[in-house]
N, C-alpha and C positions, 0 to 999 in steps of 0.2 A: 504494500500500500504506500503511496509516493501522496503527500498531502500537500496540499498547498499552502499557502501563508493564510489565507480566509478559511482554508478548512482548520489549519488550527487553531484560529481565532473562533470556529467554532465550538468546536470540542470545549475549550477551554469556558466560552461564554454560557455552555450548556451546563456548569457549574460555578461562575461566577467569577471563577478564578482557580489552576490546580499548579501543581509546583509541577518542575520538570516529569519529576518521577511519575509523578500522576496522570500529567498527557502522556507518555510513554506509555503508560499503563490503559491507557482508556483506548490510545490510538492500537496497541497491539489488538487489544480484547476488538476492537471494529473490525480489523485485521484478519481476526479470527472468525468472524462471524461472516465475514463475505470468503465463502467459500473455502476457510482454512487459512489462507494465505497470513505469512510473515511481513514484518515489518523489518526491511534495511534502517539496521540501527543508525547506520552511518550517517546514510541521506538523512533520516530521520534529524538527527544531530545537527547538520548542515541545514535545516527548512527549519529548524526551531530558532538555531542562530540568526539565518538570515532576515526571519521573521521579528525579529529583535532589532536587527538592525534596520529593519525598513518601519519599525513601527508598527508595524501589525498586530504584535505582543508585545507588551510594556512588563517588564521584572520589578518585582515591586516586594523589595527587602519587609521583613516582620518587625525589623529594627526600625523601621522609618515610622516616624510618629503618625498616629490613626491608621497604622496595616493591618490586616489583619494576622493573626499569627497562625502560624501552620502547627502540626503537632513534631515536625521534626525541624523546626528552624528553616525550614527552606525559601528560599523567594518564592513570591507567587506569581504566578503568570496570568493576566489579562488580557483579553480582546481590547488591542489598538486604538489609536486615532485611524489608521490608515486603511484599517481593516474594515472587510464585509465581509462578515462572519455567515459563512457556507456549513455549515455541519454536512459530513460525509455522510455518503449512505453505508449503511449497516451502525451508526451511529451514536444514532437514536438515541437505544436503549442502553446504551453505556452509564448513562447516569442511577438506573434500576442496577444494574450490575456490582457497578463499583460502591463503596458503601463509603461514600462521601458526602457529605452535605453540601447543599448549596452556601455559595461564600456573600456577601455582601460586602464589598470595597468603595468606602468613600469615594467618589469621585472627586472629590478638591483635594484630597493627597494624594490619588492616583496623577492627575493632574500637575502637581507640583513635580514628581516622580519624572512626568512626561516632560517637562519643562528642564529638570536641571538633564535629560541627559539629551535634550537639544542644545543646550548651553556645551557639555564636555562635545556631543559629537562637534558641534560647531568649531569649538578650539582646534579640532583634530582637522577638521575640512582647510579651513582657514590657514593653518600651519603649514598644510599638505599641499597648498593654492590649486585643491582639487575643486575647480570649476562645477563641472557636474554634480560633482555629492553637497556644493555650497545650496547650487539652485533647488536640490533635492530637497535639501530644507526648510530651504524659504516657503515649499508647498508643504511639508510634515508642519511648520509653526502655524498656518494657519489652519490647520487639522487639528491640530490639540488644541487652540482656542476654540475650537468649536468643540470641542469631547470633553472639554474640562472646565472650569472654571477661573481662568490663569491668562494670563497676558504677556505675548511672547515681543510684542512689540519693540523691547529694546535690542534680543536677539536677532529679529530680521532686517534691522535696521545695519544693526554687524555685518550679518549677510550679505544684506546689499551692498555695503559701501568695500567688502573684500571683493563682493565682482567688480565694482567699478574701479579699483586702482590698480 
């Protein structure tokens, strides 16, 4: 099963929020139910990260004030700004299966969460005078003002003025 960044933005929205280990687990058990089939842990690994980087799933430490807390410490992972949360078929029923409760994550600390790590990616775009991944941002900042409650304004302001020097 090869997911996409909205399928795991699903999975993960069909409980509110799961730590890695827990999409892994939810995406294997769908995996299993359409017709047997395995999950390439690899890819898997590789579509979880790159979904992280594009914002699709925002990691959202226990340690960060208003998270919520997991019972082994883990970050949690959310359905993105970026994301249009697809739930996979064979899916569904992963939330009956798995014996997890639905999470409820503030959205004004999810929010803050999304914001400083448009600030660190930014430092890292801007450093890197990687054109593409600056402009990339300029459209994630006004994604998360709109998913969150937060103002990225002084951020795309950065932005813009590294493409234009």
């Amino acid at each position: 099963m090869d997911a996409t960044a909205d399928e795991l933005a699903g999975v993960v929205d069909l409980f509110g929020g799961l730590t890695r280990s827990e999409l892994e687990r939810a995406l294997a058990e769908a995996a299993y139910r359409d017709d047997g089939q395995s999950v390439d842990d690899a890819a898997l690994e590789g579509a979880i990260d790159e979904a992280i980087e594009t914002f699709a799933l925002v990691r959202h430490d226990p340690a960060d004030e208003g998270a919520v807390s997991t019972t082994d410490g883990e970050p949690l992972l959310v359905a993105g700004p970026t994301a249009f949360p697809a739930v996979p078929e064979h899916a569904e029923d992963v939330p009956h299966i798995l014996d997890i409760d639905r999470r409820r994550v503030d959205r004004e600390t999810l929010g803050k969460t999304a914001r400083e790590r448009v600030i660190e990616t930014a430092d890292e775009a801007i450093a890197a005078d990687d054109e593409e991944r600056i402009r990339s941002l300029i459209d994630v900042s006004y994604d998360v003002e709109a998913w969150a409650p937060v103002d990225c304004t002084d951020e795309r302001t950065r932005l813009e003025d590294a493409l234009e020097e």
